[in-house]
C-alpha positions in Angstrom: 84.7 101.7 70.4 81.1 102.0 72.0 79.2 104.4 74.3 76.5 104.3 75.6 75.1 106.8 77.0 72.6 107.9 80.0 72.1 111.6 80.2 69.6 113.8 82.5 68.3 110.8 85.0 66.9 113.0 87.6 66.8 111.6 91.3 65.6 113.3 94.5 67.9 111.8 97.4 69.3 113.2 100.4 73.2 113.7 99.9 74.9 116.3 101.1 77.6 117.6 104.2 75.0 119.1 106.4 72.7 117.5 108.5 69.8 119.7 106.9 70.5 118.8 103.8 70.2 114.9 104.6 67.2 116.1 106.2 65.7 117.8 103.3 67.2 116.5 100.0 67.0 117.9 96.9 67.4 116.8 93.1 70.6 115.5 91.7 71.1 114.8 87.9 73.0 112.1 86.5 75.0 112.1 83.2 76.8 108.7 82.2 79.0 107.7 79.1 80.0 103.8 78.9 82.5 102.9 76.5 83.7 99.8 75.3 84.8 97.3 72.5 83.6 94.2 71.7 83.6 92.8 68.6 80.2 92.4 66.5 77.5 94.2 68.8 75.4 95.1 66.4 75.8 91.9 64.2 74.3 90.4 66.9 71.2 92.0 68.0 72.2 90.9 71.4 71.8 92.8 74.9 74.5 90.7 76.5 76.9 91.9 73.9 76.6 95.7 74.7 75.8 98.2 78.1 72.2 98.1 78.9 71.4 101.5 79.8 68.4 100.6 81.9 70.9 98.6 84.2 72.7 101.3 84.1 69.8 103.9 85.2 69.1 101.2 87.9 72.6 101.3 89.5 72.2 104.6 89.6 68.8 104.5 91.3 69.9 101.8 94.0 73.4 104.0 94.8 71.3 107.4 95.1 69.0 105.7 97.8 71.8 105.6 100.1 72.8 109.3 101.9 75.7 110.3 101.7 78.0 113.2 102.9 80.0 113.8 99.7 78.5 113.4 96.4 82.2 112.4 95.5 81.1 109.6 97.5 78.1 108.8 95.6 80.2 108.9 92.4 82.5 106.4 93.1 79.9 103.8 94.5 78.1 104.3 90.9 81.3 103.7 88.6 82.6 100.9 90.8 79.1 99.0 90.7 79.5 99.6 86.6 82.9 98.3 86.4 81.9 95.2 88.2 79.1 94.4 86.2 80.9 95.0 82.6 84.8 94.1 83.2 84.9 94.6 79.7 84.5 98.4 79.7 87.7 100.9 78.6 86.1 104.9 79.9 83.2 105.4 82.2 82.9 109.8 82.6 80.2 110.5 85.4 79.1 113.9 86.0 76.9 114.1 88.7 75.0 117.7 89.5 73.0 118.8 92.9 70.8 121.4 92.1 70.2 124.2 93.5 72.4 124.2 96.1 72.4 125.7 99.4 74.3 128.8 99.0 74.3 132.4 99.7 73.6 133.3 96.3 71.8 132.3 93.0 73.7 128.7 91.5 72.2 126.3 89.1 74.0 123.3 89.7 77.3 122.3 92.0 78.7 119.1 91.1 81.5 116.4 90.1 82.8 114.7 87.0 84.4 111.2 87.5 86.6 109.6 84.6 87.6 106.1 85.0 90.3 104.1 82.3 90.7 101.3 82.1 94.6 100.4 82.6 
């Protein structure tokens, strides 16, 4: 098995449940694993036979675009578009972080992990 991996992409967007925060945005960090298996990868020195990260980072571009209520929401648009794209993938884990959030107090980060298997 194979993962690729896309870890810290930074993207300002304006997600959240509050009209304000649509309004204003703020950053939101993306961490990605792709796993897989195909057989001979790296014999092949071939993009088409692994997970090209930048398409990856790109999905994730094009789905942060879009505002959203619930970063859940966000999430699930991401892993879908990267299931469609590679049917050929086993484990996808998304962790996706707002920072900063609006809160009463001092917190770094809120945020959601997604784990997808394949069946």
């Amino acid at each position: 098995m194979t993962t690729v991996l896309l870890q810290g992409a930074e993207f300002f967007a304006h997600h959240g449940y509050y009209p304000e925060e649509q309004l204003l945005g703020c950053t939101f960090v993306i961490d990605l694993a792709v796993s897989f298996t195909r057989d001979n990868t790296a014999a092949h020195d071939d993009l088409n036979g692994t997970i090209n990260y930048e398409r990856l980072f790109n999905i994730c571009c094009e789905e942060m675009k879009t505002p959203r209520k619930l970063i859940e929401t966000v999430a699930y648009a991401i892993v879908d578009r990267i299931k469609n794209d590679y049917p050929y993938i086993t484990h996808v884990q998304l962790t996706l972080k707002k920072m900063f959030p609006p809160m009463k107090g001092n917190v770094k980060n809120s945020g959601i992990v997604v784990n997808y298997y394949k069946e």
